[in-house]
The first five atom37 places (N, CA, C, CB, O) and aatype in JSON, in Angstrom:
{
  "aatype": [20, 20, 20, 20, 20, 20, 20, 20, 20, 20, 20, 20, 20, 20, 20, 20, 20, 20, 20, 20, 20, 20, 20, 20, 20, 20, 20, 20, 20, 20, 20, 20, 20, 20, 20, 20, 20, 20, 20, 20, 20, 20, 20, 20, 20, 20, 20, 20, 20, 20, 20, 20, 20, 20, 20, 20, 20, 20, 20, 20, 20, 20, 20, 20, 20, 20, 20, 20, 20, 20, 20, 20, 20, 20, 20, 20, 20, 20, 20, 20, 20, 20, 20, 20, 20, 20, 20, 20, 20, 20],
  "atom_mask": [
    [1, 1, 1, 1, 1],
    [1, 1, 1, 1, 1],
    [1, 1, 1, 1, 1],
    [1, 1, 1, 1, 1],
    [1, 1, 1, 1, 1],
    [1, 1, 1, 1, 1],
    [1, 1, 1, 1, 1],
    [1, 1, 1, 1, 1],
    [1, 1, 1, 1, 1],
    [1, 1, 1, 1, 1],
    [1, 1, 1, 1, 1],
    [1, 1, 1, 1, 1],
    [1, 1, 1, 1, 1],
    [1, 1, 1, 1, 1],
    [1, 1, 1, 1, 1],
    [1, 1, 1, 1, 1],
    [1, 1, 1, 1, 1],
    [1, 1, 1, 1, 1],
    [1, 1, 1, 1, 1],
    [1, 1, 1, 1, 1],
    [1, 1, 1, 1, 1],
    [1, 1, 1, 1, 1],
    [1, 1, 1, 1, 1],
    [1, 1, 1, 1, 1],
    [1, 1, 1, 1, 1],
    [1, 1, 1, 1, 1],
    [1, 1, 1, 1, 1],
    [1, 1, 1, 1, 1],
    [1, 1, 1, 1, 1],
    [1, 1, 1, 1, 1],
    [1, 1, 1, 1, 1],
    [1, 1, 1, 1, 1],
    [1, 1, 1, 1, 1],
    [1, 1, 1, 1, 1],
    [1, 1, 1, 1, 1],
    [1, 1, 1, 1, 1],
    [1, 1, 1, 1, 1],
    [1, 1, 1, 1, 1],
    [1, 1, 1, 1, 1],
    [1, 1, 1, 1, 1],
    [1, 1, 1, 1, 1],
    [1, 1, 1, 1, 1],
    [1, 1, 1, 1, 1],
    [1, 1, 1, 1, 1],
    [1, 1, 1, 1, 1],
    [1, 1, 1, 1, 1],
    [1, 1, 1, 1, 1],
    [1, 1, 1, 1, 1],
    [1, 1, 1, 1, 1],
    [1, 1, 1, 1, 1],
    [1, 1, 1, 1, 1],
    [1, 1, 1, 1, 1],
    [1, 1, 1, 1, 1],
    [1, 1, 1, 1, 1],
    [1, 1, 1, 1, 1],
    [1, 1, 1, 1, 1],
    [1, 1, 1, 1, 1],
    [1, 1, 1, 1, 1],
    [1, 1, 1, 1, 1],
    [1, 1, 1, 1, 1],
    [1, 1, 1, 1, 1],
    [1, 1, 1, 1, 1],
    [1, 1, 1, 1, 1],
    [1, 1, 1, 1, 1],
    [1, 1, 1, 1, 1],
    [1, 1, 1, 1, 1],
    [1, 1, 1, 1, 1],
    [1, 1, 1, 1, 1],
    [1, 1, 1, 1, 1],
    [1, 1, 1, 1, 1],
    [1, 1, 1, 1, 1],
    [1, 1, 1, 1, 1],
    [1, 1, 1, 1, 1],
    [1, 1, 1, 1, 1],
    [1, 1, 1, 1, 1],
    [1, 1, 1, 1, 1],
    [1, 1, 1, 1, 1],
    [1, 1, 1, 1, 1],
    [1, 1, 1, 1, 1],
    [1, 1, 1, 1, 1],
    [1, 1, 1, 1, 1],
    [1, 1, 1, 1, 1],
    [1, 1, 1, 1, 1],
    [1, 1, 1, 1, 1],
    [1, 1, 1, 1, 1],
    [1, 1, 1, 1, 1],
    [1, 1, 1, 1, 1],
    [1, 1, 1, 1, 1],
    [1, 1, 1, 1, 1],
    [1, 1, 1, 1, 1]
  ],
  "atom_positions": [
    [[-88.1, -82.99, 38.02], [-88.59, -82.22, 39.14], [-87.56, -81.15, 39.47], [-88.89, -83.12, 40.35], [-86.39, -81.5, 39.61]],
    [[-87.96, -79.75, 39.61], [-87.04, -78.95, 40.37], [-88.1, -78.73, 41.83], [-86.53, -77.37, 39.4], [-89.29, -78.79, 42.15]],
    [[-86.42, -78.4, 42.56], [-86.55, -78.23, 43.53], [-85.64, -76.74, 44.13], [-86.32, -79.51, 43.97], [-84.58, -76.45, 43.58]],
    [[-86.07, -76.08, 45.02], [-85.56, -74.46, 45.19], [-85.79, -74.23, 46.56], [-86.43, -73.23, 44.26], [-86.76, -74.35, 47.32]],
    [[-84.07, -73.72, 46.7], [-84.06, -73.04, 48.04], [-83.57, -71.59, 48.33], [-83.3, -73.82, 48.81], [-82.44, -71.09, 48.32]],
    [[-84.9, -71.04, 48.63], [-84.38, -69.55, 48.26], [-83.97, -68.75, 49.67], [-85.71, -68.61, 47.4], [-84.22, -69.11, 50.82]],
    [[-83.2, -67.43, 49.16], [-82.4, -67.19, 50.36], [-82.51, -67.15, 51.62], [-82.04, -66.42, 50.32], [-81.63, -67.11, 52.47]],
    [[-84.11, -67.18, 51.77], [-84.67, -67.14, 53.26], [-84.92, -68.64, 53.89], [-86.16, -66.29, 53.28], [-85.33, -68.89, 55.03]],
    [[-84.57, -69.58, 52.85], [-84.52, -70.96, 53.68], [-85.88, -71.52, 53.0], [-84.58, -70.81, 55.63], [-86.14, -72.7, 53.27]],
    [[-86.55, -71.0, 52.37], [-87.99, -71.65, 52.26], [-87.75, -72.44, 50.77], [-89.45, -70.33, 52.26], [-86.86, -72.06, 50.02]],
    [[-88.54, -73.46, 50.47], [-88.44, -74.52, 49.74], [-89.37, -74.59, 48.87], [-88.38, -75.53, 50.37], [-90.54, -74.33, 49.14]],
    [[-88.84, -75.05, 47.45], [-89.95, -74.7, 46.43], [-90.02, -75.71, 45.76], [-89.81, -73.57, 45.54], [-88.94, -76.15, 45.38]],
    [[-91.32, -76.51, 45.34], [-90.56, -77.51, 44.01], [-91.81, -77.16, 42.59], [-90.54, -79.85, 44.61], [-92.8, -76.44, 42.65]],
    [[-91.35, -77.94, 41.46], [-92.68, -77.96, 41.06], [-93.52, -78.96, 40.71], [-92.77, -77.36, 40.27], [-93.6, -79.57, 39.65]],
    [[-94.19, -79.05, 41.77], [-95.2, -79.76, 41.71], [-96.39, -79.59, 41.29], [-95.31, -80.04, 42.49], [-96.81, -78.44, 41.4]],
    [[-97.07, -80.35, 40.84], [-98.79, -80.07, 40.02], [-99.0, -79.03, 39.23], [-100.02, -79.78, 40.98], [-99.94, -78.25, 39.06]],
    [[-97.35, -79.27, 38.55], [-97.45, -77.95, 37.15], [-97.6, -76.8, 37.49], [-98.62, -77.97, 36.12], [-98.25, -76.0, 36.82]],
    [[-96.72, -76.37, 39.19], [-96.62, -75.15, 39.23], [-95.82, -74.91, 40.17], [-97.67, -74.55, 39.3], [-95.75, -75.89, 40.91]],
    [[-95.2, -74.1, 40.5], [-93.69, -73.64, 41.7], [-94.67, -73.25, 42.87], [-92.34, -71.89, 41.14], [-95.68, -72.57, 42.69]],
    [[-94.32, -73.68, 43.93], [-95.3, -73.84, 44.99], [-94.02, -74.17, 46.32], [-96.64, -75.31, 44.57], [-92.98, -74.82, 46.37]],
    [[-94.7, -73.42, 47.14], [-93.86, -73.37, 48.7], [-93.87, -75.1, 49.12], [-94.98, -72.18, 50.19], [-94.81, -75.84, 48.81]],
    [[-92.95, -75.45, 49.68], [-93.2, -76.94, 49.87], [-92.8, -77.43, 51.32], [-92.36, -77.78, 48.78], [-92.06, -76.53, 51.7]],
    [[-92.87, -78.22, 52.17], [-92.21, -79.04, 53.44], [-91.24, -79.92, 53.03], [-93.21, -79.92, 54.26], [-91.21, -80.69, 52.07]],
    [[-90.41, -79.66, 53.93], [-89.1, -81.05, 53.92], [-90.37, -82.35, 53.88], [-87.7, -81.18, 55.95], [-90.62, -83.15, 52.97]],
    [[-90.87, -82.23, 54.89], [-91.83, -83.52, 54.49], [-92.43, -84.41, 53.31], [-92.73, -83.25, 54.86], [-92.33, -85.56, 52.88]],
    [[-93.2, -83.12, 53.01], [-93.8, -83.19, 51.26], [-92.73, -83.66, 50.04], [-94.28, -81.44, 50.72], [-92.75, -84.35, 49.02]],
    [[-92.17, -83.16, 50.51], [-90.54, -83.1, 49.26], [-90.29, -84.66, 49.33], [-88.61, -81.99, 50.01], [-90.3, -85.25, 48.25]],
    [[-90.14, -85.15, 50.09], [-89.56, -86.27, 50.87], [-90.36, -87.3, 50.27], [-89.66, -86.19, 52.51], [-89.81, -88.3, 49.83]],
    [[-91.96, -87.11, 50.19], [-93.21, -88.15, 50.07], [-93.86, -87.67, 48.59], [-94.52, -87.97, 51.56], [-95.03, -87.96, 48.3]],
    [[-93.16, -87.05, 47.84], [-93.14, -86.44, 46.27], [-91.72, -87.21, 45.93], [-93.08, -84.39, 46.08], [-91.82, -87.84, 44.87]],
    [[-91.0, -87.27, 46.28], [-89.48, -88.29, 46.0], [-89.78, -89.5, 45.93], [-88.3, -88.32, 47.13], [-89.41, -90.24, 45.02]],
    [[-90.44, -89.83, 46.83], [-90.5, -91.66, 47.37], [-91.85, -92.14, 46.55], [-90.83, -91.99, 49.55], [-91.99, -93.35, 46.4]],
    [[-92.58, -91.48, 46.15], [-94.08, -91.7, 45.46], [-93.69, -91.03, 44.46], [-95.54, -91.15, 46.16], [-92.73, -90.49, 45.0]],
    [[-93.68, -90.69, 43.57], [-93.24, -90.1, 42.22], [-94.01, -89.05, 42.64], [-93.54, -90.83, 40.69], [-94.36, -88.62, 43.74]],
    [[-94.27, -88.54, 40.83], [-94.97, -87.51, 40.54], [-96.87, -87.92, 39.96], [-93.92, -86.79, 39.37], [-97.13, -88.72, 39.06]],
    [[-97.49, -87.47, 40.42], [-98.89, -87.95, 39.85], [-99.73, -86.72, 38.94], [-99.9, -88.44, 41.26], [-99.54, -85.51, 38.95]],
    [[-100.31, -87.2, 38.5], [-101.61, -86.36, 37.21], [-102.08, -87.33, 37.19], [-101.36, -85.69, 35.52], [-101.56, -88.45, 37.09]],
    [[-103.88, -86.81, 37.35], [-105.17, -87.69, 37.89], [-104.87, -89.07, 38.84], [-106.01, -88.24, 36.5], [-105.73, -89.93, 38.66]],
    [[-103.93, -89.4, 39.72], [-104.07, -90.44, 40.52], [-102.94, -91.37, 39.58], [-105.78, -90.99, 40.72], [-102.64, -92.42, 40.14]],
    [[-102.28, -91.16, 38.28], [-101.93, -91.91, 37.43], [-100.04, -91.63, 37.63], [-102.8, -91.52, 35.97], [-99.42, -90.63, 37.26]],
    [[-99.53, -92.85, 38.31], [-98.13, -92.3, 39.19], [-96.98, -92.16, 37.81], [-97.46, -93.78, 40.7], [-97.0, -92.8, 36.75]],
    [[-96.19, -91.33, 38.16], [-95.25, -91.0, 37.55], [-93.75, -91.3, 38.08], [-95.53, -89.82, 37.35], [-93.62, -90.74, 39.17]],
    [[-92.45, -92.06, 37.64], [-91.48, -92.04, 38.82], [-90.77, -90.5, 38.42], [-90.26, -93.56, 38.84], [-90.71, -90.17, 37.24]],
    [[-90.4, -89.87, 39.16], [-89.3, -88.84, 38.84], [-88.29, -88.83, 38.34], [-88.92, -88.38, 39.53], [-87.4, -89.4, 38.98]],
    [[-87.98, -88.34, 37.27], [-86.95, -89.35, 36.34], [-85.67, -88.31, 36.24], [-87.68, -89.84, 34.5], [-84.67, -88.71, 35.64]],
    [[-85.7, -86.97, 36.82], [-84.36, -86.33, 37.3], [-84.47, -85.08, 38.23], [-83.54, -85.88, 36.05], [-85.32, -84.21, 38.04]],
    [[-84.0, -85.05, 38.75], [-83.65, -83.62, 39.51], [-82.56, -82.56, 39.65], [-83.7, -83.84, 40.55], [-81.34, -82.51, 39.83]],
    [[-83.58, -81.74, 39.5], [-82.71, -80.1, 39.56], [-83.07, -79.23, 40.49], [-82.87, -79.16, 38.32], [-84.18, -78.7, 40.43]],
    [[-82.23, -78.96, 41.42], [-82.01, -78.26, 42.44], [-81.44, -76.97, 42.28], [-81.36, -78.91, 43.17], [-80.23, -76.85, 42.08]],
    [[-82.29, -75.89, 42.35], [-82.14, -74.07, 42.28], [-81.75, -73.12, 43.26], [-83.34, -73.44, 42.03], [-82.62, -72.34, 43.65]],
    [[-80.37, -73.02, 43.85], [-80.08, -72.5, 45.52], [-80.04, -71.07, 45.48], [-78.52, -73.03, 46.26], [-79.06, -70.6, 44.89]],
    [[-80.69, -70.43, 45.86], [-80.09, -68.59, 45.66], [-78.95, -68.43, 46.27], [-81.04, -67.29, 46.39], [-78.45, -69.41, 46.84]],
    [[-78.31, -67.2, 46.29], [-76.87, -67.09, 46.66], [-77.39, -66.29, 47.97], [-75.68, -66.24, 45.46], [-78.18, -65.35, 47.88]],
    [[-76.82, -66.8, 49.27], [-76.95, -66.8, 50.82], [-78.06, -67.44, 51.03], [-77.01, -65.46, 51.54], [-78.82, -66.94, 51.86]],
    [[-78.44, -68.58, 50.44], [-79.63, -69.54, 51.1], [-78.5, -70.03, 52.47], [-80.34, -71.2, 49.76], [-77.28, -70.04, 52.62]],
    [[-79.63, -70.38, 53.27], [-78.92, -70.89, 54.44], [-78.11, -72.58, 54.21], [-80.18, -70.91, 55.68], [-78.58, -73.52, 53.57]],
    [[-77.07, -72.56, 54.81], [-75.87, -73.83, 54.25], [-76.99, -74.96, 55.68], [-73.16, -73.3, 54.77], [-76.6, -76.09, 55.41]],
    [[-77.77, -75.07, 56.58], [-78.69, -76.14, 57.36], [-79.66, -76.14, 56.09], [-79.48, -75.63, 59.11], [-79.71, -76.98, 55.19]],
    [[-80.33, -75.09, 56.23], [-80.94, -75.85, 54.8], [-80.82, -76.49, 53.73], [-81.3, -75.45, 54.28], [-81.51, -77.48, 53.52]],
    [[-79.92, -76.05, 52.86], [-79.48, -76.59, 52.14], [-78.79, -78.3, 51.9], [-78.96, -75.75, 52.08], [-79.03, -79.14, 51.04]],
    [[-77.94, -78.3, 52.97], [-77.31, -79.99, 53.7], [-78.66, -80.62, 53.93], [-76.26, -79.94, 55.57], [-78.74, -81.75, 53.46]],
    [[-80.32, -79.94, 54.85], [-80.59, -81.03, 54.28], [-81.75, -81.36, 53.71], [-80.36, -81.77, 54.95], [-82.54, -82.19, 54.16]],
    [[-81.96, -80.4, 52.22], [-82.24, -81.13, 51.27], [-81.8, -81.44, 50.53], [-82.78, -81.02, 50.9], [-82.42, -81.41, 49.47]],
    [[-80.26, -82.03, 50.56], [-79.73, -82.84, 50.23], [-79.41, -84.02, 50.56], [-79.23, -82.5, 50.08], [-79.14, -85.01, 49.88]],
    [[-79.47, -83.8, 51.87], [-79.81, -85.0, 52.56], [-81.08, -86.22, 52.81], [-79.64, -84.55, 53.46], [-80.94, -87.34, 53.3]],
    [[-82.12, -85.7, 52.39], [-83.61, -85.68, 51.53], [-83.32, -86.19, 50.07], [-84.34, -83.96, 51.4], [-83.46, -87.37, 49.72]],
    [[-82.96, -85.29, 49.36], [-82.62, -86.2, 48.17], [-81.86, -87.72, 48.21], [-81.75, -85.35, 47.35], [-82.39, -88.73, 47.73]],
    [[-80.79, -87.72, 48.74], [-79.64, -88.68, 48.99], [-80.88, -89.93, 49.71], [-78.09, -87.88, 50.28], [-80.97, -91.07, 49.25]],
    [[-81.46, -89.59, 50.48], [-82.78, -90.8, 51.03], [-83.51, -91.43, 50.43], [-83.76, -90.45, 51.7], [-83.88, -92.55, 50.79]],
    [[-83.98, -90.69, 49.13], [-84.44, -90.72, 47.98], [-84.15, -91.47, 46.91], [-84.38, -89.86, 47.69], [-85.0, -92.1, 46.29]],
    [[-82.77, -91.44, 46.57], [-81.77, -92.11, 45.65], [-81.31, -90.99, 44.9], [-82.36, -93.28, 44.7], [-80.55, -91.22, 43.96]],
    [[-81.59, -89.95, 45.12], [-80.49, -88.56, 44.56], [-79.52, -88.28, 45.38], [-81.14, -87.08, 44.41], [-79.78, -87.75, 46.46]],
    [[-78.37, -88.55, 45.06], [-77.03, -88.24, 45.69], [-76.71, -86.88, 44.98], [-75.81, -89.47, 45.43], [-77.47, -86.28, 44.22]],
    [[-75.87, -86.63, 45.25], [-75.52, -85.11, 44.38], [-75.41, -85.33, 43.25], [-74.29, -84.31, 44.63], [-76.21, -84.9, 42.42]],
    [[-74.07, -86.25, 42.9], [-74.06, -87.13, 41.47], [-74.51, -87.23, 40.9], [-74.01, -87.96, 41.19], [-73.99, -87.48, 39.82]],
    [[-76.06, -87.16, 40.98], [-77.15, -87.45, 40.17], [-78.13, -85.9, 39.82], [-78.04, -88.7, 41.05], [-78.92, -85.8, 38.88]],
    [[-77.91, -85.07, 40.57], [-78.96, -84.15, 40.75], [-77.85, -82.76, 40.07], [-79.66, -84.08, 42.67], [-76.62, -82.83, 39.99]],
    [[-78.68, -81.67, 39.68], [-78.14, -81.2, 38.83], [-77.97, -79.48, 39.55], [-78.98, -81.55, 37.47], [-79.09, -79.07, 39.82]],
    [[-77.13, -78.68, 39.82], [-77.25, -77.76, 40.75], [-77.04, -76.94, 40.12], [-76.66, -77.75, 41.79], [-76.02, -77.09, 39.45]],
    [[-77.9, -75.49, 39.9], [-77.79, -74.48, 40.01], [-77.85, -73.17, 40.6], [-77.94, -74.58, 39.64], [-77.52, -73.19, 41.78]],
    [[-78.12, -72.19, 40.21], [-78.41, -70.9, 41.19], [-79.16, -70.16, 40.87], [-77.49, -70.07, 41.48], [-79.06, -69.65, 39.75]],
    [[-80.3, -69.83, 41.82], [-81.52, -69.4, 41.62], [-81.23, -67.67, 41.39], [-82.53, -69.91, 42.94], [-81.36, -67.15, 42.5]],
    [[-80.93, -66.73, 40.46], [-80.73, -65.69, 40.7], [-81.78, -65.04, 40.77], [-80.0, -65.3, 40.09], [-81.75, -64.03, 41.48]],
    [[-83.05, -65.4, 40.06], [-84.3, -64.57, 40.13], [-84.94, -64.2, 41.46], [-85.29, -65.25, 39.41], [-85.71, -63.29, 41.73]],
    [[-84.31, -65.3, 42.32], [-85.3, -65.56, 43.72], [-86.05, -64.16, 44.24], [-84.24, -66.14, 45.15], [-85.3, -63.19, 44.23]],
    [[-87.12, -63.97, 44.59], [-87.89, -65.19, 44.78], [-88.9, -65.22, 43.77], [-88.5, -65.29, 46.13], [-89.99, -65.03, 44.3]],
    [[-88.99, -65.39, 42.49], [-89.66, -65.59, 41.37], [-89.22, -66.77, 40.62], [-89.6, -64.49, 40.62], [-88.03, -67.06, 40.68]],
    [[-90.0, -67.46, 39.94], [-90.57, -69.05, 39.47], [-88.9, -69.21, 38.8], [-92.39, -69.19, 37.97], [-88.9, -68.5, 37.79]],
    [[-87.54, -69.85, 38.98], [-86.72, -70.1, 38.43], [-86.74, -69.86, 37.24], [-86.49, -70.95, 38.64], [-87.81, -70.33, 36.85]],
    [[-85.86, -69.1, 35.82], [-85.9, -69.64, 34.44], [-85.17, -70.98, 34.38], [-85.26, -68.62, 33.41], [-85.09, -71.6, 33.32]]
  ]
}
């Protein structure tokens, strides 16, 4: 799963095979429930996190803090930098 926070604070992941605006909420209940295609559950088996450069540092802390709830600690999750923002990460 990636997940993206682009410079204006807004949150992206991809979900249902496509980069899509998302809620701390959603993010949260896509973590804890895997990933699904047709009703048929999937667990999320890694994460990558895409930050643009001046995303906001509240945002950012906490969806990481979201992950870490999850069982993604940083340790685990893989960070890069979104330079395209705001277009679909390469």
């Amino acid at each position: 799963m990636k997940v993206g926070i682009a410079r204006d604070g807004a949150v992206f992941s991809t979900r249902m095979q496509g980069w899509y605006r998302t809620s701390q909420k959603t993010l949260a209940g896509v973590l804890r429930g895997g990933c699904y295609n047709d009703a048929n559950p999937s667990e999320v088996t890694s994460v990558n996190l895409v930050i643009a450069p001046n995303a906001p540092k509240e945002q950012v802390d906490q969806i990481f803090s979201i992950l870490e709830e999850a069982g993604w600690p940083k340790s685990k999750v893989k960070v890069e930098t979104w330079t395209n923002d705001p277009q679909k990460p390469r």
